[in-house]
C-alpha positions as CSV (number, residue, x, y, z in Angstrom):
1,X,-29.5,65.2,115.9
2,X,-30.3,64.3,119.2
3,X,-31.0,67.0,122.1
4,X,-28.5,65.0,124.5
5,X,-29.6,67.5,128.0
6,X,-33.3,66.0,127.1
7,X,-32.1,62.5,126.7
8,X,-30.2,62.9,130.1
9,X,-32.7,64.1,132.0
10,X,-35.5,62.0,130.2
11,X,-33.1,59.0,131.6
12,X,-32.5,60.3,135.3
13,X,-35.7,60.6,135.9
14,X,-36.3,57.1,135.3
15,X,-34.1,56.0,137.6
16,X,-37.1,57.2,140.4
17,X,-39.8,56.9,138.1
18,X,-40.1,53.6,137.5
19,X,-39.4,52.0,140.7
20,X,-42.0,54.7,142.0
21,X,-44.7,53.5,139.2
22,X,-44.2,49.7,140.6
23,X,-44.5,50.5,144.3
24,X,-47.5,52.6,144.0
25,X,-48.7,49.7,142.1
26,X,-47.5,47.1,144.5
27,X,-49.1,48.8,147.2
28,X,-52.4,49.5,145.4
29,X,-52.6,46.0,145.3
30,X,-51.7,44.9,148.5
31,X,-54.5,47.6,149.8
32,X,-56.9,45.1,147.6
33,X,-55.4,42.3,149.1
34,X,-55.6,43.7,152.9
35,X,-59.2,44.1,152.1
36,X,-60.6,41.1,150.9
37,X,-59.1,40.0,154.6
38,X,-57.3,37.2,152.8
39,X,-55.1,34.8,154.7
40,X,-52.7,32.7,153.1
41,X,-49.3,35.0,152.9
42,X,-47.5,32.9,150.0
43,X,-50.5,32.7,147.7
44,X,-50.8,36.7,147.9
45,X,-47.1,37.4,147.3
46,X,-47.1,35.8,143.9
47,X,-51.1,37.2,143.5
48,X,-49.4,40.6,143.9
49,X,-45.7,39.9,142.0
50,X,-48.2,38.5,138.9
51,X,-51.1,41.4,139.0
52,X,-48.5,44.2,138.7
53,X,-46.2,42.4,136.5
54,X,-49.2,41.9,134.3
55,X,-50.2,45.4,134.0
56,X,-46.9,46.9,133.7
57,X,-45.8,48.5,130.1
58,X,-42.7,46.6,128.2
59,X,-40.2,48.9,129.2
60,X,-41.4,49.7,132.8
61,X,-41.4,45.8,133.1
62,X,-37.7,45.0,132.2
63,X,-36.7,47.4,134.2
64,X,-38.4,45.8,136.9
65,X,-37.4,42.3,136.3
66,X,-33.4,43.8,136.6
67,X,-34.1,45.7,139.5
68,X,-35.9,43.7,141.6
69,X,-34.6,40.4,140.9
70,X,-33.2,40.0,144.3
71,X,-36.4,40.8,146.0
72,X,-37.9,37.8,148.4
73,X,-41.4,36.9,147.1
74,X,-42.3,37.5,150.9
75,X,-41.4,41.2,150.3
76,X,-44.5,41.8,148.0
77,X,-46.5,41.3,150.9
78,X,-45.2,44.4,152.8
79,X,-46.1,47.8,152.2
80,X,-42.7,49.2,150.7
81,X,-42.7,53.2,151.2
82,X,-41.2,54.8,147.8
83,X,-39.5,57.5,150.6
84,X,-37.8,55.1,151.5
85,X,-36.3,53.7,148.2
86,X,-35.8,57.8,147.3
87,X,-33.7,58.0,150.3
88,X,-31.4,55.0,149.5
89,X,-31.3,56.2,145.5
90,X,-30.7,59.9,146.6
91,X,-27.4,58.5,148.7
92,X,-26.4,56.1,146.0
93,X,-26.4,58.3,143.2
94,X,-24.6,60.7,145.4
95,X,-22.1,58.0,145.7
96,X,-21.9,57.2,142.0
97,X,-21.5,60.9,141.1
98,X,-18.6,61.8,143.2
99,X,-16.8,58.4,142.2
100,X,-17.3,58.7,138.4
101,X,-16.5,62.9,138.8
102,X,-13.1,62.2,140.7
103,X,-12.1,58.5,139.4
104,X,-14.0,57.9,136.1
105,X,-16.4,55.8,134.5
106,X,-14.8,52.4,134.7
107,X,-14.3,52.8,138.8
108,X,-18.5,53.9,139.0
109,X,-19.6,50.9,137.1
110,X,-17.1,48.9,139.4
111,X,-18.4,50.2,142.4
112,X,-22.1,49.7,140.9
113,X,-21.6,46.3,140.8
114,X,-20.0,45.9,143.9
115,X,-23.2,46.8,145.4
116,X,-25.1,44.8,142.9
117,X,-27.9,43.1,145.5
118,X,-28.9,47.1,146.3
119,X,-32.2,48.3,144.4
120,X,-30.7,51.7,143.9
121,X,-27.7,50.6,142.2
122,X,-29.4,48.4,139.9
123,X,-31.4,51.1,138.8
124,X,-29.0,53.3,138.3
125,X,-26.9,50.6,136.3
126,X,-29.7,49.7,134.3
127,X,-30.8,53.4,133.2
128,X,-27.1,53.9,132.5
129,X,-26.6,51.6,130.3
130,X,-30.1,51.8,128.2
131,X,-29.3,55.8,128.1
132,X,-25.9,55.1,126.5
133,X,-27.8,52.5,124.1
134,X,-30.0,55.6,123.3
135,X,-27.1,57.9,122.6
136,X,-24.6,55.3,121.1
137,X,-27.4,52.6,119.6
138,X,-26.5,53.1,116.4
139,X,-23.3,52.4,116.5
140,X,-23.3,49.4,118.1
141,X,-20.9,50.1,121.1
142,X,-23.6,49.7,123.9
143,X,-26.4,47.1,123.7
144,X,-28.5,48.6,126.5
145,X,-28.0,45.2,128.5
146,X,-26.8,46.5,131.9
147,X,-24.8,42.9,132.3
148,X,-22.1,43.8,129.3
149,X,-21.8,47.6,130.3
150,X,-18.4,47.2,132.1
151,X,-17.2,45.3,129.1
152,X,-18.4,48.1,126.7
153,X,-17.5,50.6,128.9
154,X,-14.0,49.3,129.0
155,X,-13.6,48.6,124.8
156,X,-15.3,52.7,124.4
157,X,-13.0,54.3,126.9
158,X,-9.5,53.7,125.0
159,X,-10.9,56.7,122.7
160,X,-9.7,59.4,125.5
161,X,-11.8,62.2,123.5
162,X,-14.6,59.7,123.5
163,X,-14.2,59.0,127.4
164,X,-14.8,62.3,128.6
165,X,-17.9,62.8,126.7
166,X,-19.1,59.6,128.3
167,X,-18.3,60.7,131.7
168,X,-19.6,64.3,130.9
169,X,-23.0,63.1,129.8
170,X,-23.4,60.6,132.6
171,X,-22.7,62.9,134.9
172,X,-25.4,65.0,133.9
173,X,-28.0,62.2,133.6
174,X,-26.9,60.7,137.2
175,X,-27.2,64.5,138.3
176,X,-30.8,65.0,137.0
177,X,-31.6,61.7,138.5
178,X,-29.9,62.9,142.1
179,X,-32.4,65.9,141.9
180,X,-35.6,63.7,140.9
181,X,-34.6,61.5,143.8
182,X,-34.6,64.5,146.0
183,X,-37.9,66.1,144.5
184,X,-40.1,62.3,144.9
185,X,-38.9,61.6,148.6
């Protein structure tokens, strides 16, 4: 049997984790970048998108490609501040939590998507839906692709015994990811 409190923390931490793995990267990168003294903006947006992309694990990389999809390549040449991302993730998840505590599951996911073009949320989304995969993989009721969760979501919750579970252990995973937000910034 699965330890389910492990699973959600393991989970909610990732939320922070991983975008914090690809922005030290990012920036390590663009310090290598900065020193070479090179020139040409464009050229080093894609030098740094591809280097880190490269090197990235399987899983760290999905996550990335979901995440960040809305990202300018012009944004790789910045130096991006995890803090910062911590901050906006620490609010959103705050957000998500009091939603899905007081409305349920079906209005958080809506909301997520609402703010679909945000980084947090699309992290949050994503780790929500591979953590139910986890739980409920074998199954079949969740995929793990963070496009069909609302669907899934939606066909789940009409077992009402089944529904609060969900939105018990999401809200523990979203709350160990709230205090991993706070403990990176």
């Amino acid at each position: 049997m699965t330890n389910i409190d492990k699973k959600c923390a393991e989970y909610g931490f990732k939320v922070c984790d991983y975008p914090k793995k690809i922005y030290d990267m990012l920036n390590e990168e663009l310090a290598k970048l900065k020193e070479k003294g090179s020139t040409n903006i464009l050229n080093d947006a894609e030098a740094i998108q591809k280097n880190v992309s490269g090197s990235l694990p399987d899983e760290v990389k999905n996550f990335s490609k979901y995440v960040f999809k809305y990202v300018k390549i012009e944004k790789f040449i910045e130096e991006r501040k995890f803090s910062d991302f911590a901050n906006e993730c620490e609010s959103s998840l705050r957000k998500v939590l009091g939603i899905l505590s007081t409305e349920g599951i079906f209005a958080s996911i809506v909301w997520i998507e609402s703010k679909k073009e945000e980084e947090s949320y699309r992290a949050i989304k994503y780790q929500m839906s591979k953590f139910l995969h986890e739980i409920f993989g074998a199954d079949g009721r969740f995929s793990g692709d963070p496009d069909k969760l609302r669907d899934e979501v939606l066909e789940v919750c009409s077992d009402i015994p089944q529904m609060f579970f969900i939105k018990q252990i999401l809200e523990q995973m979203l709350t160990y990811a709230l205090y991993r937000a706070r403990s990176l910034r």
